[in-house]
C-alpha positions in Angstrom: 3.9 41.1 -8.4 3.7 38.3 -11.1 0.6 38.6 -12.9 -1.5 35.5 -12.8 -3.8 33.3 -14.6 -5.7 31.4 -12.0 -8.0 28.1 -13.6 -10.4 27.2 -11.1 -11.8 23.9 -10.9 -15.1 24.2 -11.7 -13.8 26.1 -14.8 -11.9 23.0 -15.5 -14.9 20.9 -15.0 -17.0 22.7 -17.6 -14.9 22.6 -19.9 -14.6 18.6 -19.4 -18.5 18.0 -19.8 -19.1 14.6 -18.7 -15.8 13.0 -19.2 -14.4 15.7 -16.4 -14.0 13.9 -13.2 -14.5 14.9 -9.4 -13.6 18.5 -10.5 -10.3 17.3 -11.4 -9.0 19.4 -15.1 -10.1 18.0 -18.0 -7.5 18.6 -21.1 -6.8 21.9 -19.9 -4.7 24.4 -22.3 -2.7 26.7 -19.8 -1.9 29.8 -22.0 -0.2 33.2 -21.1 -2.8 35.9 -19.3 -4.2 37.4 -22.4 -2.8 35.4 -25.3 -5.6 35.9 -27.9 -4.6 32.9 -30.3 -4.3 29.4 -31.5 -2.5 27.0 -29.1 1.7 26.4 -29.9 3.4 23.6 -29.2 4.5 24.4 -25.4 1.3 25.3 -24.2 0.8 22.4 -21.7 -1.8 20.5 -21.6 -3.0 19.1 -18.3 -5.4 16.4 -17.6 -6.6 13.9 -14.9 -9.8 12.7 -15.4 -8.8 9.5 -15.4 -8.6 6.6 -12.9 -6.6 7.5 -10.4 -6.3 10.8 -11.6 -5.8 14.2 -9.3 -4.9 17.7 -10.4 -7.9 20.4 -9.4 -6.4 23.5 -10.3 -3.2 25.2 -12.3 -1.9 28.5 -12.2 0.4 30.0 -14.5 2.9 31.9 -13.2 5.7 32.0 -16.4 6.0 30.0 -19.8 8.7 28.2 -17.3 6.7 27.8 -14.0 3.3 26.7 -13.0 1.8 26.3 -9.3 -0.4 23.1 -9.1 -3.4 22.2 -6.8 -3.9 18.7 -5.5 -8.1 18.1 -5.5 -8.6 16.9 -2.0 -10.4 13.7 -1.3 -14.1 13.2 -1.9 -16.3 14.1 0.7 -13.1 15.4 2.9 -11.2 18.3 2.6 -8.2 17.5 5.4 -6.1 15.2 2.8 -4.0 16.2 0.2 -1.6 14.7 -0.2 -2.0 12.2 -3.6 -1.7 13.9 -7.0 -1.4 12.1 -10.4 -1.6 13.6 -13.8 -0.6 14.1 -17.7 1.3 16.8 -19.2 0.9 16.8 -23.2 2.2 19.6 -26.0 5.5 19.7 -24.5 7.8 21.5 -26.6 11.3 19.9 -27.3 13.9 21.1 -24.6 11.1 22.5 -22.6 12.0 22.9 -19.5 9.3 23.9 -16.3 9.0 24.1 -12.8 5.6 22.0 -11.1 4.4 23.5 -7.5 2.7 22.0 -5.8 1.0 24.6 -3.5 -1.1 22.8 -1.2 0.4 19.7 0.2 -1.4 18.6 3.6 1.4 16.9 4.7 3.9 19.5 6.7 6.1 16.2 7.2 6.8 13.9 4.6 9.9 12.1 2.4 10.0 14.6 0.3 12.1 16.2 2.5 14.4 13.2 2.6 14.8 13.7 -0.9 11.9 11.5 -2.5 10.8 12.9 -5.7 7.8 12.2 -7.9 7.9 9.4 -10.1 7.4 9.6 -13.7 6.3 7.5 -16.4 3.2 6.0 -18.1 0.9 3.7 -16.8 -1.3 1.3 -17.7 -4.8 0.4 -15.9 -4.6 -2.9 -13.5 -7.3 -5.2 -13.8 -9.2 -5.2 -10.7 -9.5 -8.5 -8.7 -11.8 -8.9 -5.4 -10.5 -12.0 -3.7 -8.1 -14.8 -4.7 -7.3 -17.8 -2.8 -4.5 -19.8 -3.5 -3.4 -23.1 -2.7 -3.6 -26.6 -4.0 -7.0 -28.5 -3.6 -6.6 -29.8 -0.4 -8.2 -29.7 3.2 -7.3 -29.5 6.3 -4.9 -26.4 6.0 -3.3 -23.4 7.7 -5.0 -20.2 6.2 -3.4 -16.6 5.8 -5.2 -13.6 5.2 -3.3 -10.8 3.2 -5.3 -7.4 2.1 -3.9 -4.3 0.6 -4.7 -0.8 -1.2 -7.2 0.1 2.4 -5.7 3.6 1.3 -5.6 4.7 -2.0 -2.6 6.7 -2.4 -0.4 3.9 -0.9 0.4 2.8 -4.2 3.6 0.8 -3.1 1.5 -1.4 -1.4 0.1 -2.8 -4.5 3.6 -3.4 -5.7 4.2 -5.6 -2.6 0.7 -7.5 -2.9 1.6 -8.3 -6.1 5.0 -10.0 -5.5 3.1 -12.1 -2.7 1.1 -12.9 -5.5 3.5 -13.4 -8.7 5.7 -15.7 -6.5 2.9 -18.0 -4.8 1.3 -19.1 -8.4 4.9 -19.7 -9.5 6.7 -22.9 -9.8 9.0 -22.3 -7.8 9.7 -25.0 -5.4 9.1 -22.8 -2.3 5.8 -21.9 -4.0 4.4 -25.2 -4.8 5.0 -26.3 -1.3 3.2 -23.2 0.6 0.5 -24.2 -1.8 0.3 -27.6 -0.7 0.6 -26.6 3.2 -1.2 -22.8 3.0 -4.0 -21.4 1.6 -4.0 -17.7 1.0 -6.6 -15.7 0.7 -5.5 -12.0 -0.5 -8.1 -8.9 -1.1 -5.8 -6.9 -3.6 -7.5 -3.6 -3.1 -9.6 -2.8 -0.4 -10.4 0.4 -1.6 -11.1 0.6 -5.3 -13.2 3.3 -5.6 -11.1 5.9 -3.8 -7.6 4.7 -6.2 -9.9 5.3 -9.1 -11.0 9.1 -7.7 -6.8 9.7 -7.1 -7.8 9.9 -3.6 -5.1 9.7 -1.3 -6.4 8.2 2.4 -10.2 8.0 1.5 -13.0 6.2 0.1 -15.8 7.7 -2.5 -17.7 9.2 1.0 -14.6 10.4 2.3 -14.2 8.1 4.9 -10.6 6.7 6.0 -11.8 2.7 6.0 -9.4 1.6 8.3 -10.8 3.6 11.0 -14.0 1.5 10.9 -13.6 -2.3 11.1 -15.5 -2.3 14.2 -19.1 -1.6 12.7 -18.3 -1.3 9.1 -22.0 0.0 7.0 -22.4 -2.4 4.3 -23.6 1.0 1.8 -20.9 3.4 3.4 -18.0 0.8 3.5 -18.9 -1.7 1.8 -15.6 -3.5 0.6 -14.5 -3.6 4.3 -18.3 -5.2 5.6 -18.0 -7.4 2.6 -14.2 -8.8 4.4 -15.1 -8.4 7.7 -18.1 -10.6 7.1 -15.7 -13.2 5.4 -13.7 -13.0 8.1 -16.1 -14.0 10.8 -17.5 -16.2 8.8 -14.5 -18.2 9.0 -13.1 -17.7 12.1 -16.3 -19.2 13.3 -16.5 -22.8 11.3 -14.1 -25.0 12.9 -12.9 -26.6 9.6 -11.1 -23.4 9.1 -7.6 -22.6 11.0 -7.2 -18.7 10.2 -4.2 -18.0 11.5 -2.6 -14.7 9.5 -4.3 -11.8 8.5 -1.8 -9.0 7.3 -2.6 -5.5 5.8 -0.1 -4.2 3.7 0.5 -0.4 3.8 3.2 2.4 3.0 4.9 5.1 5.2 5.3 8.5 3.9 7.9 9.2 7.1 9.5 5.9 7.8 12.6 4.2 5.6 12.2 0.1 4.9 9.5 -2.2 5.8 8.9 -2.9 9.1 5.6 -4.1 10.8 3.0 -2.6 13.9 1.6 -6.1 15.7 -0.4 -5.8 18.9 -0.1 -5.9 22.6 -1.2 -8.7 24.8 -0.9 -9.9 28.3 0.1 -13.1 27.8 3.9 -13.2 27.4 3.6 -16.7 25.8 1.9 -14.7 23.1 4.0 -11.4 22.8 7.0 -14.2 22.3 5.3 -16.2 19.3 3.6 -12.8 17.9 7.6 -11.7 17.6 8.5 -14.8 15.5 7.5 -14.0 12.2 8.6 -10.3 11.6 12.3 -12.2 13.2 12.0 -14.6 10.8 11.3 -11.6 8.0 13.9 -9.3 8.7 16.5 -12.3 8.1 15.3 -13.2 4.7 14.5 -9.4 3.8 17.4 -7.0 3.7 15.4 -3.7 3.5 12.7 -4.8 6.5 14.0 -3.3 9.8 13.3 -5.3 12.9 14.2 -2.0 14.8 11.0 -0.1 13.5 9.2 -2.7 14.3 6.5 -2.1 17.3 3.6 -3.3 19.0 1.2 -1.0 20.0 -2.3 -0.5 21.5 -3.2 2.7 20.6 -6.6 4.2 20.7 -6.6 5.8 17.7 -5.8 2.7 15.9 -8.7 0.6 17.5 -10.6 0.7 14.1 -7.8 -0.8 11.9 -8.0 -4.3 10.4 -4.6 -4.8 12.8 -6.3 -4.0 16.2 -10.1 -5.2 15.6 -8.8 -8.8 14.5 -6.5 -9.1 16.8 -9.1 -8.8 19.6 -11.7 -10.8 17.5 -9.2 -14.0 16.3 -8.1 -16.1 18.8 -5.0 -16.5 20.7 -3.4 -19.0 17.9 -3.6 -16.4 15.5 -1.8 -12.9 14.5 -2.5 -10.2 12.9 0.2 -7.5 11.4 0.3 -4.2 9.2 3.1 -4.4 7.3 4.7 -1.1 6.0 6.9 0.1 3.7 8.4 3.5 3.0 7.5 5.0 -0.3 11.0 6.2 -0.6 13.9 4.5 0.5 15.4 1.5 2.7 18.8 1.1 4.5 20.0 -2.2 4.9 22.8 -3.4 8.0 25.7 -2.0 8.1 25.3 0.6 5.3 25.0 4.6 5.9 23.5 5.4 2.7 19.7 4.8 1.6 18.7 3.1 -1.4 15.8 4.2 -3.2 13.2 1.8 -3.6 12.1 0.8 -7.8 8.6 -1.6 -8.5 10.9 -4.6 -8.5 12.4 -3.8 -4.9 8.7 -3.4 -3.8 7.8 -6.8 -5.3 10.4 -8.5 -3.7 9.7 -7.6 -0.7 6.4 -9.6 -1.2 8.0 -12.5 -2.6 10.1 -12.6 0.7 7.2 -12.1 2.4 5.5 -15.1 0.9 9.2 -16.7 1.5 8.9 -16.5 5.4 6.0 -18.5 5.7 8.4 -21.6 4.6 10.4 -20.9 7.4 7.6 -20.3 10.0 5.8 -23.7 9.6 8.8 -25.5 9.3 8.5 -26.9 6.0 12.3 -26.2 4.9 13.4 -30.0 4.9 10.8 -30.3 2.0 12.9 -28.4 -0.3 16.4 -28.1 -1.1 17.6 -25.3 0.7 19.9 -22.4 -0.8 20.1 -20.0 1.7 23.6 -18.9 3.3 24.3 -21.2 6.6 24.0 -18.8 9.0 20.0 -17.8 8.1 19.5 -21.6 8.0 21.2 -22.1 11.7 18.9 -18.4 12.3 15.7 -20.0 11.2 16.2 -23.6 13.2 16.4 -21.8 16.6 13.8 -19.3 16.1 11.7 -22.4 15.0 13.1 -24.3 18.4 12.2 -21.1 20.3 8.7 -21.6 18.8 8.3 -25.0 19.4 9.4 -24.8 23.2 6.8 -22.1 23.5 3.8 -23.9 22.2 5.2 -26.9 24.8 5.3 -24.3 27.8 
């Protein structure tokens, strides 16, 4: 048997002092068993104590070879799944091997082929809530939050194309702004993406399982939008009539949206506009994986709670997208998704609200013929609705 040298994490957490992190390593030098002397160049150095940051334990099982342990979340041990670190003192042509040993996930993209992404990173500046539009009254309103779980980091890349392409000038953006106002909560769930959590907040809890009774000291980003929420669904000045929570899939390929179930069929029908209207000016969101469901275990998500608390003239969504990959019509291969395929599938996002208030004929339209002639009926079929 391989002889090994095991770092635990509270080893790792000494070491750190006060910088160390959530027992996450610290600058850790991962030697041979044994080895007596100075560090060489190729003795890696591992470290995640910093935001975002997860590694809670290294092995070493060769100079070639390491086994890794994801930290699980804080407060709960069931996820881990999120890991995110820095490897320093690499020697030139170094070569190693990364395993990582305990996964929680038994099904995941990896075994589609998804791979880790690397690269260096720079911290975001957080933001709480932005609203944008142009300074007028009177307005629809759309609701847009992302980031409710931490390790979704592709929903951020999403979130942020909504929001690069609405302060734009371009002319699709200055006429939502003049017709819309958005009102998007970039990260739901800050403190858990600065612990490298992957599902859960600082006390361990998955906040979109509570949107029913949010605490105001256990969750209090979600009390905080919930409140808001209420707040305006209640003054009759306001017309909410979005709210959609962007998320990503570690199963599914594309984007593709969950929506609710309701008795009404006048509803269902309108409820079904939107992600049409989507899928026809995004070529990576599949109208096939799109469902609406009333599960019980998703009663405490932003998606079920709203939709029973809004009225019937509004909708609410969870829009996914895979962390992976997306196949668009007619192809047999999948493409892997990159930041600026993310991102534009928030600009189109941002796009379709043109198209579902019917404010085309206020720009110059580009678009091939056959999505224009798409978008008229859908926009008749939602029309004769409202008049039935």
């Amino acid at each position: 048997p391989k002889q090994r040298n095991t770092f635990k994490p509270e080893i790792a957490f000494e070491a750190g002092g006060e910088d160390a992190l959530v027992g996450n390593v610290n600058k850790l030098t991962v030697t041979p068993p044994g080895y007596p002397g100075a560090q060489r160049k190729g003795h890696l150095v591992f470290d995640a104590c910093f935001e975002s940051g997860n590694l809670g334990r290294v092995d070493y099982i060769s100079e070639f070879e390491f086994d890794l342990f994801i930290r699980p979340d804080t407060c709960n041990p069931r996820f881990r799944v999120w890991f995110n670190f820095t490897v320093e003192n690499v020697r030139e042509t170094q070569r190693v091997i990364f395993n990582v040993v305990n996964f929680s996930k038994t099904k995941s993209l990896y075994r589609d082929g998804m791979s880790p992404v690397v690269k260096s990173t720079s911290r975001p500046k957080w933001l709480d809530l932005l609203t944008i539009t142009n300074p007028e009254r009177g307005k629809k309103l759309v609701f847009l939050t992302s980031r409710v779980h931490p390790g979704e980091s592709p929903a951020s890349f999403v979130c942020q194309g909504v929001i690069d392409f609405l302060v734009s000038q371009h002319p699709v953006a200055q006429v939502l702004r003049d017709h819309v106002i958005f009102k998007i909560v970039p990260m739901l769930n800050p403190d858990g993406v600065y612990l490298g959590n992957y599902r859960c907040s600082l006390m361990g809890f998955d906040l979109n399982r509570y949107w029913q009774d949010p605490s105001p000291w256990a969750h209090p980003t979600l009390h905080a939008v919930k409140q808001l929420i209420v707040q305006m669904n209640q003054d009759p000045r306001v017309n909410l009539e979005f709210y959609i929570d962007v998320h990503a899939h570690s199963t599914m390929l594309n984007g593709f949206m969950y929506g609710n179930v309701f008795e009404e069929e006048e509803r269902v029908r309108r409820q079904a506009v939107f992600p049409r209207l989507l899928c026809h000016n995004a070529p990576d969101f599949s109208l096939s994986s799109t469902s609406f469901n009333r599960d019980t275990v998703k009663a405490g998500t932003g998606r079920r709670f709203l939709g029973g608390l809004l009225d019937d003239s509004s909708y609410c969504y969870t829009l996914e997208v895979s962390f992976y990959s997306y196949m668009t019509a007619g192809s047999t291969a999948a493409v892997p998704y990159t930041e600026e395929t993310y991102m534009k599938l928030g600009r189109n996002v941002a796009r379709t609200f043109l198209d579902y208030y019917k404010l085309n004929t206020l720009i110059k339209d580009n678009r091939p013929a056959h999505i224009q002639r798409l978008c008229l009926q859908l926009n008749k079929c939602l029309i004769n609705t409202t008049l039935e």
